[in-house]
C-alpha positions in Angstrom: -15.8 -6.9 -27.0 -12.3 -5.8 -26.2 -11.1 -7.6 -22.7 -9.2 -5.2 -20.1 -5.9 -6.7 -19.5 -4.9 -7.4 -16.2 -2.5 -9.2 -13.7 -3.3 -11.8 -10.9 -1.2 -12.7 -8.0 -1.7 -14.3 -4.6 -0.5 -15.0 -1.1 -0.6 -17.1 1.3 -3.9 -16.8 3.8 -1.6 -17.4 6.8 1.2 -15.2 6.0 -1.3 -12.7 5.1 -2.6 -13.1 8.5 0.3 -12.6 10.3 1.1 -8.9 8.5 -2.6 -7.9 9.8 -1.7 -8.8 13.4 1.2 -7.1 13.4 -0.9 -3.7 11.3 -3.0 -3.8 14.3 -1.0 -4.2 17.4 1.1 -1.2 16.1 0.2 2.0 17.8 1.5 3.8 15.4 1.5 3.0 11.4 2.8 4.3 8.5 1.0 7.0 6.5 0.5 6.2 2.6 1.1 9.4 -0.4 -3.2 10.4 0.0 -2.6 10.8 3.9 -0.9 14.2 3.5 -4.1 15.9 2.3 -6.2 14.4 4.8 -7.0 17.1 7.6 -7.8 14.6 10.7 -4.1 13.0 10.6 -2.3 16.4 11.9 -2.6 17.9 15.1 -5.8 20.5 15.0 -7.1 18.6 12.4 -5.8 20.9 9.5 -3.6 19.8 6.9 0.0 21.7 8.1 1.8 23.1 4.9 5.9 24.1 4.2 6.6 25.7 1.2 2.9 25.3 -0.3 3.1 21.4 -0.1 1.6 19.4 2.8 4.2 18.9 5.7 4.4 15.1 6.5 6.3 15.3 9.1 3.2 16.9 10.9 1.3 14.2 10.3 0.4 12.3 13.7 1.8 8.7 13.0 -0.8 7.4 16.2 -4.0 8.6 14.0 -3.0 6.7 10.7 -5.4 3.3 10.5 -4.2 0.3 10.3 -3.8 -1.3 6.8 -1.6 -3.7 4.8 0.2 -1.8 1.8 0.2 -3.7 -1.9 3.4 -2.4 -3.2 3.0 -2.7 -6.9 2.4 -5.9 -7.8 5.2 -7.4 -5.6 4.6 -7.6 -1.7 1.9 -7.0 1.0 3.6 -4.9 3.9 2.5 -4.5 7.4 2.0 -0.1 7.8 2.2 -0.9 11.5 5.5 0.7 13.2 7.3 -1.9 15.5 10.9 0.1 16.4 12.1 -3.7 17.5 11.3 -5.3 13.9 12.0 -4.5 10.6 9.5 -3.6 7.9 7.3 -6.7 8.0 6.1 -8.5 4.8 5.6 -11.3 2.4 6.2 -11.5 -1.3 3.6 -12.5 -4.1 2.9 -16.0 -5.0 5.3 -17.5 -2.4 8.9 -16.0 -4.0 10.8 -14.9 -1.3 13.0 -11.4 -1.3 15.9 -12.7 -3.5 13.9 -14.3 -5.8 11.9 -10.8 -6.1 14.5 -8.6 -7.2 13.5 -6.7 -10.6 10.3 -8.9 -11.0 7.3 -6.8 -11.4 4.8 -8.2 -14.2 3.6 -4.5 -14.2 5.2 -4.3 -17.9 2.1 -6.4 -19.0 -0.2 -3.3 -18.7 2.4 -0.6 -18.7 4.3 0.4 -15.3 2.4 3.8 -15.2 -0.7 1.7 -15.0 -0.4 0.4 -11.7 -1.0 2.1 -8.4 2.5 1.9 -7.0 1.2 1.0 -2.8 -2.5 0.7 -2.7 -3.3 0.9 0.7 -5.9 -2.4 1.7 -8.1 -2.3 5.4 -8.4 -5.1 7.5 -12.4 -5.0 6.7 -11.2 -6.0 3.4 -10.0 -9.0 4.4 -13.2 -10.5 5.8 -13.2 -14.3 6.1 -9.7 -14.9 5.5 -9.5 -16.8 9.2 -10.5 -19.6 7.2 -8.9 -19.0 3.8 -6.3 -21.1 2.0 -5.2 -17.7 0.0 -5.5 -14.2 -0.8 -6.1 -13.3 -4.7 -5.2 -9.8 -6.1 -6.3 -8.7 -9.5 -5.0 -5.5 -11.1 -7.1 -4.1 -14.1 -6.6 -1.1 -16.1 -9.9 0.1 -18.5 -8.8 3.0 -20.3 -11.9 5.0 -19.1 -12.0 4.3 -15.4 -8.5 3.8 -14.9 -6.8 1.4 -12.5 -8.5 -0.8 -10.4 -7.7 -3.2 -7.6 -9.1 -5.7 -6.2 -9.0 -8.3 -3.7 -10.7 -11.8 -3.2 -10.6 -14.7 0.0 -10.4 -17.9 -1.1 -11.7 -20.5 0.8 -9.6 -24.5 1.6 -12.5 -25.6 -1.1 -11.1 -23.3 -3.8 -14.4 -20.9 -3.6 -13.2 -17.2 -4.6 -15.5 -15.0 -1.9 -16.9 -11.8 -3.5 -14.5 -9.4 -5.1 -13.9 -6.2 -3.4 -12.5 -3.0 -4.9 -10.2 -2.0 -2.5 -8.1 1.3 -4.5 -11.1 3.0 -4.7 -13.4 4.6 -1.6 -16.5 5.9 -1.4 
């Protein structure tokens, strides 16, 4: 049986915590690359195009949900729009932004392999109140493509369910 590669990282429950806060107090919040074809985030709830391409700057910043983005395999950001802070967000497995610079392990399945922001929903993060630490697992099978996917884990060290959070029904 040939095992899928795939790539593990993690980040702290707390700081984790902090970035969903912030998502959620934001009245408005960043919209991801899949929000310009989605019809209910411009005004009239049809998707506004220039030139034959959706217009983002049409897009109504105050209907985006709020979410936490995985860029690469990197850092979790905050898509919640503070104009007094900067971009909010914390770096994989405790590194902060110096040490990050250049370090993606994305070359272990092939950089075109990865989702580059993979946008993750506060339901997704269910129990982490009482986590130690969020685990994220990237997979790529060469007949479903990439998946994502994101686990609690408890102070005992008990991973919670895995949940597939790149893909919606």
């Amino acid at each position: 049986m040939m095992t899928t590669p795939s790539i593990t990282v993690e980040f702290e429950a707390a700081d984790v915590q902090q970035l969903l806060q912030h998502a959620e107090a934001a009245t408005e919040h960043l919209p991801c690359m899949g929000d310009q074809f989605v019809a209910k985030y411009y005004a009239g709830g049809k998707v506004i195009t220039k030139n034959d391409w959706p217009d983002v700057s049409q897009i109504d910043i105050a209907k985006i949900p709020p979410a936490l983005f995985l860029v690469n395999d990197s850092f979790l950001m905050s898509n919640g729009i503070d104009p007094k802070q900067a971009i909010v967000c914390v770096y994989k497995n405790g590194h902060v932004a110096s040490e990050q610079q250049n370090e993606s392990d994305a070359f272990a399945l092939g950089s075109e392999e990865l989702p580059t922001v993979t946008r993750i929903l506060p339901r997704d993060f269910a129990g982490i109140e009482t986590a130690q630490k969020i685990r994220v697992t990237f997979q790529h099978d060469p007949r479903k493509g990439p998946q994502v996917s994101l686990e609690v884990i408890q102070q005992n060290g008990e991973a919670g369910e895995a949940r597939i959070v790149n893909r919606r029904p």
